[in-house]
Structure formats: C-alpha cells, structure tokens
C-alpha positions in Angstrom: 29.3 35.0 -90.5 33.1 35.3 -89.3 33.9 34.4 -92.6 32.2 37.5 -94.3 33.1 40.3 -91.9 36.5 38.8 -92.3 36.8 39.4 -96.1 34.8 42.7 -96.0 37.7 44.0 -93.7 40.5 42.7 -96.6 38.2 44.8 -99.0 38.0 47.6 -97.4 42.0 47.4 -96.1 42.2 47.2 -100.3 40.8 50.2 -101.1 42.1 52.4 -98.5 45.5 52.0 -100.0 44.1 53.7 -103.0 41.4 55.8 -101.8 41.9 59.3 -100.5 43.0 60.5 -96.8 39.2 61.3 -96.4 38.5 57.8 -97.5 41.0 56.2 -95.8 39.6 57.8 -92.3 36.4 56.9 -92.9 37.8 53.1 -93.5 39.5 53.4 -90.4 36.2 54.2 -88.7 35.1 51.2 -90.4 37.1 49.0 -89.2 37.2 49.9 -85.8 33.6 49.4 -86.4 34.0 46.3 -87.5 36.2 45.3 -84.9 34.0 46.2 -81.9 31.4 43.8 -83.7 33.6 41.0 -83.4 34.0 41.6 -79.9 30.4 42.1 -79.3 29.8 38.7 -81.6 32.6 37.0 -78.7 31.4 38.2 -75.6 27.5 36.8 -77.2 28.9 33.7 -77.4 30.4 32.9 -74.1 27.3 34.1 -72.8 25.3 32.1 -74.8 27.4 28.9 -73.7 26.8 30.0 -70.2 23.4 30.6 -70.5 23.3 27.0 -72.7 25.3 25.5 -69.3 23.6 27.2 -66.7 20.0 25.7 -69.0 21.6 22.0 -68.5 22.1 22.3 -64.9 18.7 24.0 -63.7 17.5 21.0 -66.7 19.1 18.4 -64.1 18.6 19.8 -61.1 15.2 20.3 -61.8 15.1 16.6 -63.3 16.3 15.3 -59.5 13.7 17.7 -57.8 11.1 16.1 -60.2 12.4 12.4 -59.5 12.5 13.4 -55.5 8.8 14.6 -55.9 7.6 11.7 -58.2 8.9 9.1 -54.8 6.2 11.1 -53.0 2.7 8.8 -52.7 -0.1 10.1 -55.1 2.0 13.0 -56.9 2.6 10.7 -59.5 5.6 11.0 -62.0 6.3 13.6 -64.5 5.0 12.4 -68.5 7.3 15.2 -70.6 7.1 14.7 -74.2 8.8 17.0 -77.0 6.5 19.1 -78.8 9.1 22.0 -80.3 12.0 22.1 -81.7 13.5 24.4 -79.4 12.8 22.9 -76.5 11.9 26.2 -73.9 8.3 25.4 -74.3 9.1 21.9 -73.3 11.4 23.2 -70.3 8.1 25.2 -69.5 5.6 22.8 -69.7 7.6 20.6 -67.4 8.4 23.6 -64.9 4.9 24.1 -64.6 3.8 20.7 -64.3 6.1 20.3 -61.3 5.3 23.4 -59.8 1.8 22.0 -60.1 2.8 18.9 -57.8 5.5 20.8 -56.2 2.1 22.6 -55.0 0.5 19.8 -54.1 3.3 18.3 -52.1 3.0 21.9 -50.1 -0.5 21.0 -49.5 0.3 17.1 -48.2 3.1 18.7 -45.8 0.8 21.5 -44.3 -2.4 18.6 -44.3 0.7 16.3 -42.0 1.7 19.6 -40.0 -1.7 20.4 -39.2 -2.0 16.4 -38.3 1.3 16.1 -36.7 0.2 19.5 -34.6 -3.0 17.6 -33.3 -1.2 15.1 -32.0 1.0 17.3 -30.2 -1.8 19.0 -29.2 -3.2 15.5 -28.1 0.3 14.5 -26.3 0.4 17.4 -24.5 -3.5 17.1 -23.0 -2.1 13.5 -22.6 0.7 14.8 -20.6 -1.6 16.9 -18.6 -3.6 14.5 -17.7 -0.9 12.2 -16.8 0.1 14.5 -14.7 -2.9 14.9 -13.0 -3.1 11.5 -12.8 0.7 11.0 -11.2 -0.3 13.7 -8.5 -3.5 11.9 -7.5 -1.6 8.5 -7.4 1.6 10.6 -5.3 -1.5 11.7 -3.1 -3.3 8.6 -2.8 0.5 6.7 -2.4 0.8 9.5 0.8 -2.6 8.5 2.2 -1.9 4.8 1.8 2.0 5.2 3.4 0.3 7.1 6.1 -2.3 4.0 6.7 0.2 1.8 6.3 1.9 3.6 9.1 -1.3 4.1 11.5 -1.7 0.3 11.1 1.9 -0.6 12.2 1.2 2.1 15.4 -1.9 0.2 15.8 -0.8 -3.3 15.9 2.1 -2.2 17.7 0.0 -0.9 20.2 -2.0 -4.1 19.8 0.8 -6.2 20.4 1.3 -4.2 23.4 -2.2 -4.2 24.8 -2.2 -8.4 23.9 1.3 -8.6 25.9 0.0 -6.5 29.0 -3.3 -8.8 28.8 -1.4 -11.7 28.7 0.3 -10.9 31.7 -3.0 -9.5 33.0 -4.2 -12.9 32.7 -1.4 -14.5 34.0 -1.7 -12.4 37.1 -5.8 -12.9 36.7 -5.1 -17.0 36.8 -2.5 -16.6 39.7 -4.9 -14.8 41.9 -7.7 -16.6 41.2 -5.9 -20.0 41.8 -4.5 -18.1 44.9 -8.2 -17.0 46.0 -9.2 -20.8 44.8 -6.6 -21.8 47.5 -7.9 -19.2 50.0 -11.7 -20.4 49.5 -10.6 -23.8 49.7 -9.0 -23.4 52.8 -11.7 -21.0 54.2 -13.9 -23.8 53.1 -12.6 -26.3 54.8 -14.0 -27.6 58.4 -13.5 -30.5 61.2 -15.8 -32.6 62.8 -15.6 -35.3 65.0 -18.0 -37.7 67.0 -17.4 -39.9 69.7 -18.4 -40.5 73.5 -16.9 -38.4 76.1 -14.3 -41.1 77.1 -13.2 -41.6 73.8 -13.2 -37.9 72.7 -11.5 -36.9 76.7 -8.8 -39.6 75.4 -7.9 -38.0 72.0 -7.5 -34.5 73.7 -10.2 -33.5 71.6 -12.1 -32.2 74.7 -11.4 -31.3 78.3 -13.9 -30.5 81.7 -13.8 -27.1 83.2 -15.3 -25.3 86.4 -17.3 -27.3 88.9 -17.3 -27.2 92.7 -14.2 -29.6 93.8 -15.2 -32.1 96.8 -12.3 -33.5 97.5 -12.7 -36.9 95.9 -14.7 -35.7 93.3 -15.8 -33.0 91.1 -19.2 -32.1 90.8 -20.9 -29.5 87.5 -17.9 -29.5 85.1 -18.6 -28.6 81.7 -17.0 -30.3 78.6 -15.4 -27.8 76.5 -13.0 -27.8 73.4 -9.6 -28.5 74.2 -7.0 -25.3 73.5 -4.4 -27.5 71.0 -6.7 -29.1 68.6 -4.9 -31.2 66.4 -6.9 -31.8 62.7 -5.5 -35.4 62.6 -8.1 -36.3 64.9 -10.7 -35.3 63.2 -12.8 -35.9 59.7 -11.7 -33.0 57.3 -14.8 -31.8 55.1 -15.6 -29.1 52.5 -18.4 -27.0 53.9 -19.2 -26.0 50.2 -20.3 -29.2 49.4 -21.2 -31.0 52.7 -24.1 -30.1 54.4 -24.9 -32.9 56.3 -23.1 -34.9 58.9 -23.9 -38.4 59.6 -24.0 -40.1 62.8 -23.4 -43.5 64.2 -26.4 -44.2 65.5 -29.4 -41.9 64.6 -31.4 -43.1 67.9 -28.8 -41.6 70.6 -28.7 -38.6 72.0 -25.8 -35.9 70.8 -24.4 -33.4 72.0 -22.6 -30.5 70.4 -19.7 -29.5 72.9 -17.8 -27.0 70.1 -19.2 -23.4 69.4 -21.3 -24.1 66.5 -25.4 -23.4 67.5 -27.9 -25.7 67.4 -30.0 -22.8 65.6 -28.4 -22.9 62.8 -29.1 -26.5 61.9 -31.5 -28.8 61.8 -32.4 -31.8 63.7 -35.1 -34.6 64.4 -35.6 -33.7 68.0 -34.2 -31.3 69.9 -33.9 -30.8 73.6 -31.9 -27.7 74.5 -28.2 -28.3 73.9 -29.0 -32.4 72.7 -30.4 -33.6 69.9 -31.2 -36.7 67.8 -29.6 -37.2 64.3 -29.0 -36.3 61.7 -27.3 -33.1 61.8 -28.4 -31.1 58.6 -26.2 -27.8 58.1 -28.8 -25.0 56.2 -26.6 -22.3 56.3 -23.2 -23.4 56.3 -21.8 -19.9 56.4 -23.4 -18.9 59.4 -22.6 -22.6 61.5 -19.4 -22.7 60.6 -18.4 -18.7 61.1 -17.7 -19.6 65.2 -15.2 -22.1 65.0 -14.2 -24.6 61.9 -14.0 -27.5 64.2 -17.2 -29.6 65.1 -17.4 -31.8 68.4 -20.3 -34.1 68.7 -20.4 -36.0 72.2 -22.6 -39.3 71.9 -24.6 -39.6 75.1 
C-alpha cells in the first residue's frame, strides 16, 4: 500500500511539470493530501503495535491470574481452545470463563469471611466467658486466701489456747499434787496404846490437878503431854483406817486424848472405858479434836 501511494505521488510530481498553474495547485493540494495520509497510515501503526503489545501483556497477565485461580481447590483450571482465526473471540471466551471462577473465588472468600467472622464471633464470647470465668476464680482465689488466713488466726489462736492449757494443766497437776500433799497430811493421825507406866515413861502422857498430901497425891487426872513427839507413836491414814486394834480385846481401855467415845464404836462401854475394838465410823468427826490417839490399858 506504501508502494502505490508512493508511485501515484511520482505521477502526479510528472504531470504538474507540464500541466497548468491551476493544475499544478491543485497537485500540490494533492500531495499535501497525500502526505497527511502517510502520516495518518504511521501514527495507525505504532498504535496498532501498542495496542498488539498492550494485547500480549493483559494476554499474560491475565494467563498468571488464571494460573493463580486454577491453584484454588474446586475452581478447576481454565480449558481454552482456538476456534477463530483472530483470536479476540478466544481472548473473550477465556475472559469470561475466568470472570466466571474469578466469581466464584469471590463467593469461597465471602463463604470463609462469613466463617472466619463466626469464629471471631465465637472467640470473642469465648473471651467473655473466660473472663467471667477468671473473675469468679480471682473471687473465689480472694475467699480461699481469706480462709486460708482465718485458719492461720485460728490455729494460732489454737496454739495459743493449747500453750495456756498446757500450763493450765501444769499448774492444775501442781496443785492437785500440792492439795494431794495437803490431804495426805490432813489425813494423817497418831495413835498409841500402852499402860500408864509405860505411856508416863515415853512422855506420851502426864497427871494433872489432885489434892497434894504430902507424901502422896490423891485425884490426878491423866492427860496428854504438851511436846508430843510422833516417833512414839503408830502413824496411820485416817482415809483408809478405821479401825484400831488392841492388844488384848478382854482389858479395859481408856482413851486419855481428846477424841470422844461417841464418835466410835465399841463392845462395851462404861463411861470414859471401854472394851475393844475401837471401830472409827466417822473419821472426820473423831479425828477433828486432836490427830493424836492415846489408849491407856487398864
């Protein structure tokens, strides 16, 4: 097509040389004409390269979309075959076939975001109730630090109370030993049983009053001496021993101490004697007057 406009231009060059001014201005119009053509004819070319260049990119970029969307589970890969000659129904076909899963890949990434939202949705109740869960557990760890603590104050104050019985107890043991010593002793009596001689010579007893005759004293009474010494008598426990045996159970005896007859019993009795044996009822009451005995044999 160059060719032709070319060698119409040397034609008409030709015949203005011998045409007319009139002619030769109208071939000048011509070929200015003819000039702007090939310019036109140019400029359609680059573009048409561009437009062929700018075809074979969006071609392979859309072939790398296509390949990215084919990776994608169930989409499936694009099947392009060529039908025409040209090729833009092909390019077609193919767009429309991957906006077609391009569409569907929309549809698995909003079906994911509505999935992906729900568990959000789900982490976050989670998170809730976590937190519910952690304040309980900081209340209930409060409640249990504050038993824990009531039950150290307890068994401190247990420890205490067990320390101050301890010593209660001590002190308990101490005076009932002590009042054990005290009843022992208040329990404990003298008695002693001999004939006047022998009793006059142990300084167990002495004679009192009487009229004085000059060689002889008449109506002295025996009585307890003042310094009685317990070695010289029989020490007893009046808690346990309630009896008191005598030598011989057929003499007469005498009790010359401050206990009463009337708070004993005997076999026979005859005012201040008696015969044996001495049987003590009420020990508490005998033995209140004194805690030493004297028994004159007669």
């Amino acid at each position: 097509m160059r060719n032709r406009l070319f060698v119409s231009s040397l034609v008409l060059l030709a015949a203005a040389c011998t045409e007319s001014p009139q002619q030769r201005a109208h071939a000048d119009s011509t070929q200015a004409l003819v000039t702007q053509q090939r310019a036109l004819l140019a400029k359609l070319s680059s573009e048409r390269d561009s437009v062929s260049q700018t075809l074979a990119d969006a071609n392979l970029f859309i072939g790398r979309i296509d390949s990215s969307i084919s990776r994608v589970k169930g989409l499936g890969a694009g099947n392009y075959k060529k039908t025409s000659e040209s090729g833009i129904e092909d390019q077609l076909r193919a767009r429309k076939d991957m906006l077609r899963r391009v569409d569907v890949l929309v549809e698995h990434a909003r079906s994911t975001a509505r999935e992906v939202n729900a568990l959000k949705r789900q982490h976050e109740e989670m998170l809730a109730a976590n937190g519910k869960l952690t304040d309980e557990n900081r209340a209930l760890k409060d409640s249990i630090a504050a038993d824990v603590k009531h039950i150290a104050d307890l068994m401190a104050s247990v420890d205490q109370q067990a320390q101050t019985i301890v010593l209660l107890q001590k002190r308990i043991d101490d005076m009932g030993h002590e009042l054990e010593v005290v009843r022992t002793e208040s329990a404990k009596a003298y008695y002693v049983v001999g004939t006047e001689d022998e009793l006059l010579q142990k300084g167990v007893i002495t004679r009192e009053g009487g009229t004085n005759l000059l060689v002889h004293r008449f109506g002295r009474t025996l009585v307890p001496a003042r310094d009685l010494k317990p070695d010289e008598f029989t020490p007893i426990d009046t808690r346990a021993v309630h009896s008191i045996a005598l030598p011989d159970s057929t003499r007469e005896y005498q009790i010359v101490s401050r206990q009463s007859l009337d708070d004993a019993k005997v076999a026979a009795r005859d005012g201040a004697k008696f015969r044996g044996p001495l049987e003590i009822a009420e020990a508490d009451k005998f033995w209140s007057t004194s805690k030493y005995l004297i028994i004159v044999q007669r």
